[in-house]
C-alpha positions in Angstrom: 11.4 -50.2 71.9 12.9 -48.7 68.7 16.4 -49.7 69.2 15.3 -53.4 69.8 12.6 -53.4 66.9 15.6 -52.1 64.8 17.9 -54.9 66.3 15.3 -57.6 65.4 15.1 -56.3 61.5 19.1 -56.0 61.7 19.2 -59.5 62.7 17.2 -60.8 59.9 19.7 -58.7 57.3 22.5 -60.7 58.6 21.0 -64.0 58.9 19.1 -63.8 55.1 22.3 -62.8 53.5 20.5 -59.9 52.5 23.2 -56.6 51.4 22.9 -53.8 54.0 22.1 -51.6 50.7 18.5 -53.1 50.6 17.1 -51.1 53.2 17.9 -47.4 50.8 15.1 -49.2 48.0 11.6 -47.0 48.0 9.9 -50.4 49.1 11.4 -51.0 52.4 10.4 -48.0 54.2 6.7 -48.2 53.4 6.9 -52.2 54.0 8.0 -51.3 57.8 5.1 -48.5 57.9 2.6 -51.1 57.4 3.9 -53.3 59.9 4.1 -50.9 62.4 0.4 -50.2 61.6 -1.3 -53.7 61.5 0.1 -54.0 65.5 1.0 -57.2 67.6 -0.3 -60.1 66.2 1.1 -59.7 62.6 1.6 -63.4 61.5 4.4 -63.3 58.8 3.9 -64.3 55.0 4.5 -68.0 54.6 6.9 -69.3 51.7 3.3 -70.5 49.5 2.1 -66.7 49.9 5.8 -65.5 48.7 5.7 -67.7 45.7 2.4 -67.6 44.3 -0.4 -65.4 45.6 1.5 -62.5 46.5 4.0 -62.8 43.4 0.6 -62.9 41.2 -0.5 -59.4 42.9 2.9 -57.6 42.2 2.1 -58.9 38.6 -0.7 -57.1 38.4 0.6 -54.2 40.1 3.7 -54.0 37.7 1.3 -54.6 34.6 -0.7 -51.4 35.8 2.0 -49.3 36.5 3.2 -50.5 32.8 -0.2 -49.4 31.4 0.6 -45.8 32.9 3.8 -45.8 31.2 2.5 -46.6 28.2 0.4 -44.0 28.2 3.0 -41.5 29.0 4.8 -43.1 25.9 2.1 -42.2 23.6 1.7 -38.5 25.4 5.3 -37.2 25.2 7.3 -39.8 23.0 10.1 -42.5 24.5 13.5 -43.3 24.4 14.8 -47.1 23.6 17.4 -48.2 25.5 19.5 -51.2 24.6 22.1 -52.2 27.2 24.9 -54.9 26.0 26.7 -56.9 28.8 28.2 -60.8 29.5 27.1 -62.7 32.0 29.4 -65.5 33.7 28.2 -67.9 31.2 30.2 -65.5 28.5 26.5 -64.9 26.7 26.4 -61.4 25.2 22.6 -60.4 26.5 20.7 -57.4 25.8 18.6 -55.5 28.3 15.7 -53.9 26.7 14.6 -50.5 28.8 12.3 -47.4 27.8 12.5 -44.0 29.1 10.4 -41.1 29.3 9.9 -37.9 31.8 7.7 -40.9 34.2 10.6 -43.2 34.4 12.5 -46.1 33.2 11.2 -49.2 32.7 12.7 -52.8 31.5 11.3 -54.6 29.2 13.1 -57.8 28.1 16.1 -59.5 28.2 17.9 -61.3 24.8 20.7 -63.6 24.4 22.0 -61.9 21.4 25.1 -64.4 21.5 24.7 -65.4 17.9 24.7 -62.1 16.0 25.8 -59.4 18.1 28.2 -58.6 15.9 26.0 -58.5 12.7 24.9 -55.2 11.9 21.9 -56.2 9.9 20.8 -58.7 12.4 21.3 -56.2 15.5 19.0 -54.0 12.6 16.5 -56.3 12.5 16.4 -56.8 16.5 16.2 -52.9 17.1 13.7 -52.5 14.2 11.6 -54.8 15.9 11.3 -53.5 19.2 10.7 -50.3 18.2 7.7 -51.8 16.2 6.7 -53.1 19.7 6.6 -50.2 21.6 5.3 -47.6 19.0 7.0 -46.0 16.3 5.0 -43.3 16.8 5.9 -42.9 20.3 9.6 -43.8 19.8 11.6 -40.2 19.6 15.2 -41.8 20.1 17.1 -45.4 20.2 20.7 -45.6 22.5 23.0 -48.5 22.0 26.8 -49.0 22.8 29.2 -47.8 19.9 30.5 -50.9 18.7 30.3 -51.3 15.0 27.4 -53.7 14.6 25.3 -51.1 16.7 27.0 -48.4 14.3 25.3 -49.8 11.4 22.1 -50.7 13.0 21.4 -47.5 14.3 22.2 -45.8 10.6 20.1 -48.8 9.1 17.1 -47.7 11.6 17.6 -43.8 10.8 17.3 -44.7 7.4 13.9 -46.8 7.3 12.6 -44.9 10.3 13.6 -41.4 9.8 11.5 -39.8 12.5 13.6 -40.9 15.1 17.1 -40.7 15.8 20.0 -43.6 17.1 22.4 -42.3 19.6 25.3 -43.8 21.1 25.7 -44.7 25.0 28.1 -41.9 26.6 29.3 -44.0 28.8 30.3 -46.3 26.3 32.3 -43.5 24.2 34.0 -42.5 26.9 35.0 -45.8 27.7 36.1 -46.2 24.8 38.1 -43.6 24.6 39.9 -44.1 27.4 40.8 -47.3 26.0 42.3 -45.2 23.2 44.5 -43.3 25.6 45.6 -46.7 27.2 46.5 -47.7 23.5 49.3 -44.7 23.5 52.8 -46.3 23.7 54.2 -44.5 26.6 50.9 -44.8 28.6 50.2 -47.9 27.8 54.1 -49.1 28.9 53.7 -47.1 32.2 49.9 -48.9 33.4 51.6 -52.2 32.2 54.4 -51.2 35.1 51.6 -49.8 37.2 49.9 -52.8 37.4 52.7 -55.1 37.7 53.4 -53.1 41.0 50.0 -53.7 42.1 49.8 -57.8 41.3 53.3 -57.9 42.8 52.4 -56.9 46.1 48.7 -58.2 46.1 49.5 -61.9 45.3 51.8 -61.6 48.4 49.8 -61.6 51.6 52.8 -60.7 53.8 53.9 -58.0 51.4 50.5 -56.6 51.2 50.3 -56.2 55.1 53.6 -54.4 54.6 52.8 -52.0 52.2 49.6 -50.8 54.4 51.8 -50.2 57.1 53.7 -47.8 55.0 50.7 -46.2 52.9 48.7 -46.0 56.4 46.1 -48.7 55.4 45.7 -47.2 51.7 45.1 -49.5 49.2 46.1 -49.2 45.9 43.9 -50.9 43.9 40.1 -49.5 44.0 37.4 -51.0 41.3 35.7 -48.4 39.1 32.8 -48.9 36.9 35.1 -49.8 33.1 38.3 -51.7 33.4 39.9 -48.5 31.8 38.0 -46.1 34.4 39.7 -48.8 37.0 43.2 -48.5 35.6 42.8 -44.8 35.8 42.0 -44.6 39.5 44.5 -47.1 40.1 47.6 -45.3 38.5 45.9 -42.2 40.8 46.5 -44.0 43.8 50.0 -45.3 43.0 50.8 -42.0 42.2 49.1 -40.7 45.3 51.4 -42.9 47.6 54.3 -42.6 45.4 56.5 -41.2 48.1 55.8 -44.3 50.8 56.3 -46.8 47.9 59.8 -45.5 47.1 60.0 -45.3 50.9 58.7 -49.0 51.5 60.9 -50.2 48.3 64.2 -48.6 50.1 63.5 -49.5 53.6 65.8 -51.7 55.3 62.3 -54.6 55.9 61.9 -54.7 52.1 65.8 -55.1 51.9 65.9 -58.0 54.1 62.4 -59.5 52.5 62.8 -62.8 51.1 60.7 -60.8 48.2 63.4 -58.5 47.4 65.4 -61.6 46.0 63.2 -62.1 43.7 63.3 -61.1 40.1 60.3 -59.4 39.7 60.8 -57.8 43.1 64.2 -56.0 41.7 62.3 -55.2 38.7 59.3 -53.1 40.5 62.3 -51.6 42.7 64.0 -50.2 39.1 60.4 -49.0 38.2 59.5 -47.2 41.5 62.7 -45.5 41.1 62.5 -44.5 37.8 62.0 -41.0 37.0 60.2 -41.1 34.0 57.3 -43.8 34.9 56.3 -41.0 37.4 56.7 -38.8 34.7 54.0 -40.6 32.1 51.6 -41.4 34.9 51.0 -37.8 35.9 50.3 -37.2 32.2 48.4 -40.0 32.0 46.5 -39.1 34.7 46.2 -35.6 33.0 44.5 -36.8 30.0 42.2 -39.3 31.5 41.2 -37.8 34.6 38.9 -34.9 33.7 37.2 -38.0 31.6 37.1 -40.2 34.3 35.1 -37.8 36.1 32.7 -37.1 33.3 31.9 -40.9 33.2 30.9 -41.1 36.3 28.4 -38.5 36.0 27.0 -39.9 33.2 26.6 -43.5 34.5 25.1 -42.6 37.5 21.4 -43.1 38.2 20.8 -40.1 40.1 19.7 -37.9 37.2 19.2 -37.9 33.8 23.1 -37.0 32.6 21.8 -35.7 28.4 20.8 -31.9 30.4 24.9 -31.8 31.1 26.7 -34.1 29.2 27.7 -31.6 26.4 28.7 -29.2 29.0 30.4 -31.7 30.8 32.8 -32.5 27.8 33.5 -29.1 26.6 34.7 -28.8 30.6 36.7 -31.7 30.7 38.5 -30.7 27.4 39.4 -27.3 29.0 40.6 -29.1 32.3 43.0 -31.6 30.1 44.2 -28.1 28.1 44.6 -26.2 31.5 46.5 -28.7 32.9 49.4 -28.5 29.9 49.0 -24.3 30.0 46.9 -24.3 26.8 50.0 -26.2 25.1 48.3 -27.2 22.1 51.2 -29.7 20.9 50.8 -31.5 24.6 47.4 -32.6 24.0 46.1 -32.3 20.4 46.5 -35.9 19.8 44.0 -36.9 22.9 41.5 -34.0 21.6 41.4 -36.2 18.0 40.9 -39.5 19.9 38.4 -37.8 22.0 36.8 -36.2 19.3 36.7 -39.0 16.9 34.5 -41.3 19.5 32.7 -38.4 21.0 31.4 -37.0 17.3 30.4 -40.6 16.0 
């Protein structure tokens, strides 16, 4: 009976569209509790109950739950959260969250299109919400570190000196990958790293090729930053270094219409080069311990402030470990890493 219940929900998943992910959310299990409880007979919402009675109630239960929040706020103090990102209309909008020991809640969202990159104005917009929610309940404000948000936050420490600004972690470290990627020699090798990559992945017979010799590895796996991306990516070409320059040799590539190509000879002269393979492993050296840090900061399992400090003074050991405490190896990354990570 349980197998063909569970068939029944599965079914709905697939034809709805809906990603398989939905059924991990708190709600879902105690939605198919109650079903199981009301018995035969359950008629199902109709599309008028979906959109405006039921929608009303979850209203009201959201409001309440708010009201507890807010409470909390005013008991143990909060932390503002503003969280920058583009949508696919390119608008620069602000999520507006607060945090404290009961949870997270969002607030608002703001197209901040038009002065995002005023300091005073991003001031004014920060300086207001913490007005809404409390100043007295406000202990902290966390924005990215661009240099709008900079000013702001010192503006707001200024006029509001009971609380402090803070900059995102995950944004630093970002950003300081994005410093690394800025070094000459790195920067040259990901350039070559990722012409490798959009080589072979524009080619649908060459792609199909390459898995045969990397035993279905890809080579390309999304990360959460563009930087944190080009990091796991140079990993994996690096990780099937040996059955590229094997692929890039073999007699199939040699007799490839691709080989002819231009920009096929030139990713052969790269894969065979010596000291590419050289500056990815200490690219990979720098940014990996980092890498790893970022994603424990920008995952949503747990609070990351308890470890973050920890987690950095670890990662700078791994990237000085890794060169045998060679100070003259790594002493520039430490001042790129300590310039973003001390603003």
């Amino acid at each position: 009976m349980r197998e063909h219940t569970i068939q029944r929900i599965a079914r709905w998943f697939y034809d709805a569209g809906v990603p398989l992910n939905a059924c991990t959310y708190d709600s879902f299990a105690p939605m198919i509790e109650s079903i199981g409880q009301f018995g035969p007979g359950l008629k199902p919402p109709t599309y008028h109950e979906l959109r405006v009675p039921c929608l009303k109630k979850e209203l009201e239960a959201t409001n309440e739950l708010m009201s507890s929040h807010k409470a909390e706020w005013a008991k143990v103090g909060c932390t503002v959260m503003a969280d920058g990102w583009t949508d696919r209309r390119n608008r620069t909008l602000i999520n507006f969250l607060v945090n404290s020991p009961k949870g997270t809640m969002f607030i608002e969202s703001i197209d901040a299109s038009s002065y995002v990159k005023d300091g005073k104005k991003m001031f004014e917009l920060l300086d207001n919400f913490v007005e809404r929610i409390g100043e007295a309940n406000v202990v902290q404000v966390v924005t990215d570190s661009a240099s709008a948000n900079v000013m702001a936050g010192r503006l707001l420490e200024a006029k509001r000196p009971q609380l402090i600004w803070s900059p995102c972690a995950a944004h630093c470290l970002d950003l300081m990958l994005e410093d690394i990627y800025k070094i000459s020699n790195i920067r040259k090798a990901l350039k070559r790293g990722m012409e490798i990559s959009n080589f072979i992945y524009v080619r649908p017979g060459l792609l199909n090729m390459m898995r045969r010799f990397t035993n279905q590895k890809e080579l390309v796996r999304p990360a959460k930053t563009r930087f944190a991306t080009a990091c796991i990516t140079l990993s994996s070409i690096h990780h099937q270094k040996n059955n590229l320059r094997n692929m890039f040799t073999s007699d199939e590539w040699k007799d490839s219409k691709w080989s002819k190509e231009q920009q096929g000879r030139r990713v052969v002269q790269t894969i065979l080069l010596a000291s590419f393979w050289t500056t990815i492993v200490f690219a990979l050296k720098v940014s990996g311990p980092l890498v790893r840090v970022l994603r424990l900061v920008d995952g949503e399992k747990k609070p990351p402030m308890g470890y973050v400090y920890e987690a950095m003074d670890r990662a700078k050991e791994a990237i000085a470990k890794s060169f045998n405490n060679n100070e003259e190896k790594y002493k520039d990354i430490f001042t790129i890493i300590d310039r973003r990570w001390e603003l």
